[in-house]
C-alpha positions as CSV (number, residue, x, y, z in Angstrom):
1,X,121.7,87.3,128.1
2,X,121.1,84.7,125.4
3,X,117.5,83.3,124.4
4,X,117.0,80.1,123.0
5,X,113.3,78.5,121.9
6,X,113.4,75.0,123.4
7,X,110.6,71.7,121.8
8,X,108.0,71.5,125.1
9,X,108.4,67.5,124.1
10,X,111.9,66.9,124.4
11,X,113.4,69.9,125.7
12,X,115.4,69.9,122.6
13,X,116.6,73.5,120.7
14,X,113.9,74.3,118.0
15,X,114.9,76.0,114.5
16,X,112.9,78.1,112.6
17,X,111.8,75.7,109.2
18,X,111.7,77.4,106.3
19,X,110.1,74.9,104.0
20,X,107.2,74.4,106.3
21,X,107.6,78.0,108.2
22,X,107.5,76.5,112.0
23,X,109.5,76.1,114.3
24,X,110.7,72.6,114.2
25,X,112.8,70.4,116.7
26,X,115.7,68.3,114.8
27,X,115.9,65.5,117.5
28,X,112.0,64.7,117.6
29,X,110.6,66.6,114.5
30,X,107.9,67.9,116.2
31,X,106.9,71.2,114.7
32,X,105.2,74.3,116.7
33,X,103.5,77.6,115.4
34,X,106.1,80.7,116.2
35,X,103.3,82.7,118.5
36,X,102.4,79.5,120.8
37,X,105.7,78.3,121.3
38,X,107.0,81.8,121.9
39,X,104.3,82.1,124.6
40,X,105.1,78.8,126.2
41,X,108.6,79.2,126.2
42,X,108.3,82.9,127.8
43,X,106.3,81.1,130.2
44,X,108.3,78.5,131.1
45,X,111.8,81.0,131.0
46,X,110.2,83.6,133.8
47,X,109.7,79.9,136.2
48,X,112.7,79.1,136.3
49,X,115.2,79.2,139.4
50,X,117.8,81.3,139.3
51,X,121.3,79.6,140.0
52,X,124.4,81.3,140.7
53,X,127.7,79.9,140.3
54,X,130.8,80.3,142.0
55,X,133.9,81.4,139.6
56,X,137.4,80.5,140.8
57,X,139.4,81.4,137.5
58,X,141.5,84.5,138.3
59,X,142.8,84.9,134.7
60,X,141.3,88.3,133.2
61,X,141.1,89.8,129.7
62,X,144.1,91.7,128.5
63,X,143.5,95.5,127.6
64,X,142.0,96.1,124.3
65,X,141.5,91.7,123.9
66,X,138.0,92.7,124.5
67,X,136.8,95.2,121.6
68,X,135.0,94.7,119.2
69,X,133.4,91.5,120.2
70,X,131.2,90.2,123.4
71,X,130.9,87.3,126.0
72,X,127.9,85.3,126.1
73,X,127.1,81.9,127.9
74,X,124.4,79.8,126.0
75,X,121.2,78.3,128.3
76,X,121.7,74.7,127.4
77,X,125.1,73.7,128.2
78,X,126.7,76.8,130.1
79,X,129.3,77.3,127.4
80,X,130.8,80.7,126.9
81,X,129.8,81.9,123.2
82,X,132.3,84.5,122.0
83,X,131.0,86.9,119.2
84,X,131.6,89.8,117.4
85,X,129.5,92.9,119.2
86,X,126.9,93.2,115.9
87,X,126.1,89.5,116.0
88,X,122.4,89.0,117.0
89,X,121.9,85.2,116.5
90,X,124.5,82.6,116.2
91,X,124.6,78.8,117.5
92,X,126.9,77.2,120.4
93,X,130.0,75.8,119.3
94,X,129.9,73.6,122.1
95,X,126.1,71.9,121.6
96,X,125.2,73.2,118.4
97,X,121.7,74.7,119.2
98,X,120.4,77.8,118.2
99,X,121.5,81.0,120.4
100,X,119.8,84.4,120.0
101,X,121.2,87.4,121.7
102,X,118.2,89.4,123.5
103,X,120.3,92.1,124.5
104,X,121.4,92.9,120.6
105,X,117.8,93.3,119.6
106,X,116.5,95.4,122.7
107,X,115.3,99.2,122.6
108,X,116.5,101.0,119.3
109,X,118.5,98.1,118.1
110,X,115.1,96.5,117.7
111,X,113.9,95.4,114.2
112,X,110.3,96.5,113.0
113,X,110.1,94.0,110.1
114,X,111.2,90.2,109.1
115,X,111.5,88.4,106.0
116,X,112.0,85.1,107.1
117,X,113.8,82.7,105.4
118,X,111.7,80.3,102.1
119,X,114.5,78.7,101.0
120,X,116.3,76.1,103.0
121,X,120.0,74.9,102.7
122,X,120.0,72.0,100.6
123,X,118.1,74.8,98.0
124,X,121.5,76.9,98.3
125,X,123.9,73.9,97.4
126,X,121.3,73.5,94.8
127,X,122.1,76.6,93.3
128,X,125.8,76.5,93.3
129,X,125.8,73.8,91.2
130,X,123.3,75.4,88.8
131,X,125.1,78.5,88.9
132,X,128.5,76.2,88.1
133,X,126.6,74.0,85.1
134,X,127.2,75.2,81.7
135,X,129.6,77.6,82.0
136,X,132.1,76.8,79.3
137,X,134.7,79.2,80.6
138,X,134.7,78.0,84.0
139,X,138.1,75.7,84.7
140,X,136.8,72.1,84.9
141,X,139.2,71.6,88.4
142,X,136.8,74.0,90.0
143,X,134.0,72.4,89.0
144,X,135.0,69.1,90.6
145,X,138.1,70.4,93.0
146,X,136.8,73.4,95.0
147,X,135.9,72.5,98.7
148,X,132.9,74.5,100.2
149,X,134.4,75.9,103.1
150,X,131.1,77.1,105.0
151,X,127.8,77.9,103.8
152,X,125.9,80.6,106.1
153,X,122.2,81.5,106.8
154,X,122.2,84.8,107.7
155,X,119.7,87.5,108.2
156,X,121.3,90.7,107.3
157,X,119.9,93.8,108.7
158,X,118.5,96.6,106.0
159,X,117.3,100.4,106.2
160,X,113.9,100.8,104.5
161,X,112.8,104.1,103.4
162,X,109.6,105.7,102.4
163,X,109.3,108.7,100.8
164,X,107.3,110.9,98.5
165,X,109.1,112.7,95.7
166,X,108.2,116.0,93.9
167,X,109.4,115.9,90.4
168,X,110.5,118.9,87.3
169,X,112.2,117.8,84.7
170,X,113.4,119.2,81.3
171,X,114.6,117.8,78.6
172,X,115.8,119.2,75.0
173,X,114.7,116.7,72.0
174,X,114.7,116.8,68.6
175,X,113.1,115.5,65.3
176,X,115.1,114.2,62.3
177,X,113.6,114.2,58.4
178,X,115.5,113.5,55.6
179,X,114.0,113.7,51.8
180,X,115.5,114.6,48.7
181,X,114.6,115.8,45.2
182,X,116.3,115.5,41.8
183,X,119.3,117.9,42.5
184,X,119.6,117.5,46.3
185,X,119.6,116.0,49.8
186,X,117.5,117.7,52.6
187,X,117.6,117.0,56.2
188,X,115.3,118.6,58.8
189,X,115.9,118.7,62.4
190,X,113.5,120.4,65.0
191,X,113.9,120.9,68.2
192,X,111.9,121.0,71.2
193,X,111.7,121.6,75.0
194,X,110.3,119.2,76.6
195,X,108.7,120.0,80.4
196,X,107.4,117.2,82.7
197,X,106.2,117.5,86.2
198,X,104.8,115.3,88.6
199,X,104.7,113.4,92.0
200,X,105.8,109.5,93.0
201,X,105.6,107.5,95.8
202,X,108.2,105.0,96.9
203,X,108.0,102.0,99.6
204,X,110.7,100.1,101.7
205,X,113.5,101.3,99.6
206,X,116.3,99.0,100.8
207,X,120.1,100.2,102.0
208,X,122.0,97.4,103.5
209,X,123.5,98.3,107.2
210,X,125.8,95.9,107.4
211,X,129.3,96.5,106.6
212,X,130.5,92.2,106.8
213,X,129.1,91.9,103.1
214,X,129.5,94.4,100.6
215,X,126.8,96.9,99.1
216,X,127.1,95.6,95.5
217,X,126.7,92.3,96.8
218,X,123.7,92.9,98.4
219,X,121.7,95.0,95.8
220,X,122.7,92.4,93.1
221,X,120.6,89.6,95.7
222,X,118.0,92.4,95.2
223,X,114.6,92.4,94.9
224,X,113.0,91.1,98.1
225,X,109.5,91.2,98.2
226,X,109.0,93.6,101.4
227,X,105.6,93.3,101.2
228,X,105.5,89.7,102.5
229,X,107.4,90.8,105.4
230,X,106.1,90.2,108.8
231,X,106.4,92.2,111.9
232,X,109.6,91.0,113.4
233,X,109.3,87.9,116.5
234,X,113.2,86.8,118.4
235,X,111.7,83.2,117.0
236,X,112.2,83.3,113.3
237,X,115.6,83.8,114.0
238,X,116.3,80.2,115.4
239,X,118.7,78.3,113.7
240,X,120.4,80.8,111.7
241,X,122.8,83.6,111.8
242,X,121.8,87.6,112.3
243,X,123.7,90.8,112.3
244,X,122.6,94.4,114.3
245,X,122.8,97.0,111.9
246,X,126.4,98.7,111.6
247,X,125.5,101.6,109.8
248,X,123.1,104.1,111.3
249,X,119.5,105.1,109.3
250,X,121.2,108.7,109.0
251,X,124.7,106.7,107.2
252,X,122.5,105.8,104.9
253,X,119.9,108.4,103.8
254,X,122.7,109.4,101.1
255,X,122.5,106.2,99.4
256,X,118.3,105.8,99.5
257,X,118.3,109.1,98.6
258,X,120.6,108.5,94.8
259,X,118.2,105.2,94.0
260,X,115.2,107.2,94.9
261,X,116.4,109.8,92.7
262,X,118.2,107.5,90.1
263,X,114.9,105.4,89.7
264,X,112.5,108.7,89.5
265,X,115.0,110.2,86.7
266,X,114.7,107.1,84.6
267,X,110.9,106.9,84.9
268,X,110.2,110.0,83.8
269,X,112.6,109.6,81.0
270,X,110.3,107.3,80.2
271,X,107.8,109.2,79.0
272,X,109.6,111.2,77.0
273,X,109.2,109.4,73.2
274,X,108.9,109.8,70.0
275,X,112.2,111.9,69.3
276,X,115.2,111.3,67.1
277,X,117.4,112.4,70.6
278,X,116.4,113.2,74.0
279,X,118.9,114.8,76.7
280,X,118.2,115.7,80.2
281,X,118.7,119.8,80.5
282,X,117.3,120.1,84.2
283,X,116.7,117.5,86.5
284,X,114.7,118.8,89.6
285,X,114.0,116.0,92.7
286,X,112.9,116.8,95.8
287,X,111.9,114.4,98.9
288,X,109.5,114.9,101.6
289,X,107.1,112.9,104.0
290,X,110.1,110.0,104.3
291,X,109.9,107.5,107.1
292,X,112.4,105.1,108.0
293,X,112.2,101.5,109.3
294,X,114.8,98.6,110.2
295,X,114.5,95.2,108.9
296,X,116.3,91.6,108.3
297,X,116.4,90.2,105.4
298,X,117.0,86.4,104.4
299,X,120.5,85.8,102.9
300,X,122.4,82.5,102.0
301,X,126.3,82.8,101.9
302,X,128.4,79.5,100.6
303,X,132.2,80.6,100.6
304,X,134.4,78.1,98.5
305,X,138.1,77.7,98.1
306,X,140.0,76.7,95.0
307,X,143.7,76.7,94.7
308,X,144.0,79.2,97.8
309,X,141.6,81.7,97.1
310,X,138.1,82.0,98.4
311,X,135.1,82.4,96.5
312,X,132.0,84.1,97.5
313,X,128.6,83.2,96.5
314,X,125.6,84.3,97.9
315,X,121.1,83.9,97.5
316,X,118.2,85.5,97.9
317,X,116.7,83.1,100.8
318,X,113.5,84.6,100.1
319,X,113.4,84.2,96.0
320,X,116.4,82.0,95.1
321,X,118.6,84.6,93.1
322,X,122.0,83.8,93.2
323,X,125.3,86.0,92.6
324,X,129.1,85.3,92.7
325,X,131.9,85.4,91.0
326,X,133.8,82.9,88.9
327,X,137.4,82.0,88.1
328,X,138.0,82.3,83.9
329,X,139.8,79.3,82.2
330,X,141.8,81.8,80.1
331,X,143.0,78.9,77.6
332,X,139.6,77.9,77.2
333,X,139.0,81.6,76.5
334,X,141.7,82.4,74.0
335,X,140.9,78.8,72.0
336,X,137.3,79.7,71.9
337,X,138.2,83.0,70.6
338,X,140.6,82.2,68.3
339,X,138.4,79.0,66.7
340,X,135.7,82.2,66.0
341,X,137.9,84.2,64.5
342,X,139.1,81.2,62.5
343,X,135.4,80.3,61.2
344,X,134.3,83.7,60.7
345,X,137.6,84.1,58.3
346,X,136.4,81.3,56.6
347,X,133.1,82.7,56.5
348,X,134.2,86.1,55.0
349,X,136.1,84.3,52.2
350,X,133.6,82.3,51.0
351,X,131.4,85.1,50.6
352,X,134.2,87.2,49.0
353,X,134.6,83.8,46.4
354,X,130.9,83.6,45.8
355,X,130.5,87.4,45.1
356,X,133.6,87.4,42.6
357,X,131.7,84.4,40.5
358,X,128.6,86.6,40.9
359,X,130.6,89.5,39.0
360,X,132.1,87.5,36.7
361,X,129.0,86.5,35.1
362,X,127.1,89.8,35.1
């Protein structure tokens, strides 16, 4: 079954608005607060007639043509929407409006929280070309040649842990003084064991779930502000692309687990100052109380193409941080490198000329 959120004035298919955060129809701009129109549109979805139609196509799937991805048929024009099984919200490719698929976010498969999206996409294309401007190594043809192939609002699904963390940790420093006297050199070094305990608590530690976008892709989009998130509604997925999580909450306890312990190391290395050297001897990190929830999370993706390879940026739709990689201009590199290396030559023997004159004259 497919839902879609449809303008009480027109009839047209409403997208969540992230600039004004309603839902908003794009044929009569009317805009509607995501609780009422939800309501309505419940409302007006359990009135209306069932209709069944006849089929008279005898042609049937292959074996195997079938996995991995699922039939839908969208509300508005009867057209059969063919997606991969983890999508949760797509659009028509026959009418364009919005599609979201209730069955993918039913029962356990159900998000607890949303962060829906702040930034819109004329914002994104904003940020590609701030992302492009003043880069000096950056080939000029991609600047002015690359074709943006597609450009994606997606909301990818994350793991958020809680947990409370007991701490012991030892380290072994050491203090360094030097002095000397008429005949000699001294040097002193002391060293201590250094002992800290103690407790921290950690919120909504995010693990991506999705395995279409890479982990180090999505913890360099990192932070979202969790805290602003709101408890998740079908609505504020209108108009833009969503994923079911892929891997499980127990796939990625491994990974919360490392940050949480990563991030607790480093804090309490923290404390430890004052010391000529400090290295870690024991490190003791142990979880309890941890809680689990599922959420989405707001993600821009702009793929571009430039001389047959595809590029793959990506922002934060929630705070505008943007990541990708970029193609070197490796002439531009080796002149820039070589014209240093030529001034700082130039550099050295001035100053060798001026300090010869100096001795001359001493």
């Amino acid at each position: 079954m497919t839902l879609e959120y449809k303008c009480p004035n027109c009839s047209g298919a409403v997208a969540f608005d992230a600039a004004s955060q309603q839902l908003k129809c794009p044929f009569c701009d009317s805009e509607f607060d995501v609780e009422a129109l939800k309501s309505l549109n419940e409302t007006q979805e359990n009135e209306k007639e069932e209709v069944e139609w006849a089929s008279h196509s005898d042609t049937e799937w292959l074996a195997g043509e079938q996995e991995g991805m699922r039939l839908y048929v969208c509300n508005s024009c009867a057209g059969e929407i063919i997606a991969e099984e983890s999508t949760a919200a797509t659009s028509c490719p026959f009418c364009g409006n919005p599609v979201i698929m209730k069955g993918q976010l039913s029962g356990s498969a159900r998000p607890d929280l949303i962060i829906p999206f702040q930034l819109d996409k004329k914002a994104a294309m904003e940020a590609l070309k701030t992302h492009l401007s003043g880069k000096r190594l950056v080939p000029r043809s991609f600047k002015s040649d690359n074709k943006l192939n597609e450009i994606k609002g997606l909301y990818v699904p994350f793991w958020l842990f809680d947990a409370e963390v007991d701490a012991n940790m030892r380290y072994k420093a050491t203090t360094i003084r030097n002095w000397s006297d008429a005949q000699f050199n001294y040097t002193e070094t002391r060293t201590y064991n250094v002992v800290r305990q103690g407790e921290m608590a950690f919120e909504k530690v995010p693990v991506d779930a999705s395995a279409k976008l890479s982990a180090e892709l999505m913890e360099s989009l990192e932070p979202f502000d969790a805290s602003s998130a709101k408890d998740f509604q079908t609505a504020f997925l209108a108009g833009y692309l969503a994923d079911k999580f892929e891997f499980c909450a127990e796939h990625s306890i491994a990974r919360a687990n490392e940050r949480i312990r990563a991030t607790t190391e480093a804090e309490f290395r923290k404390t430890v100052t004052g010391y000529a050297t400090v290295s870690a001897e024991y490190r003791g990190v142990y979880l309890k109380k941890s809680e689990v929830k599922y959420a989405l999370f707001p993600v821009w993706t702009l793929a571009t193409t430039w001389r047959d390879k595809t590029y793959l940026f990506a922002m934060n739709g929630q705070t505008g941080k943007f990541v990708g990689d970029l193609p070197t201009d490796w002439g531009a590199f080796w002149g820039w490198f070589f014209g240093l290396t030529a001034i700082i030559s130039v550099v050295l023997i001035v100053l060798a000329a001026i300090v010869g004159l100096v001795l001359m004259f001493v």
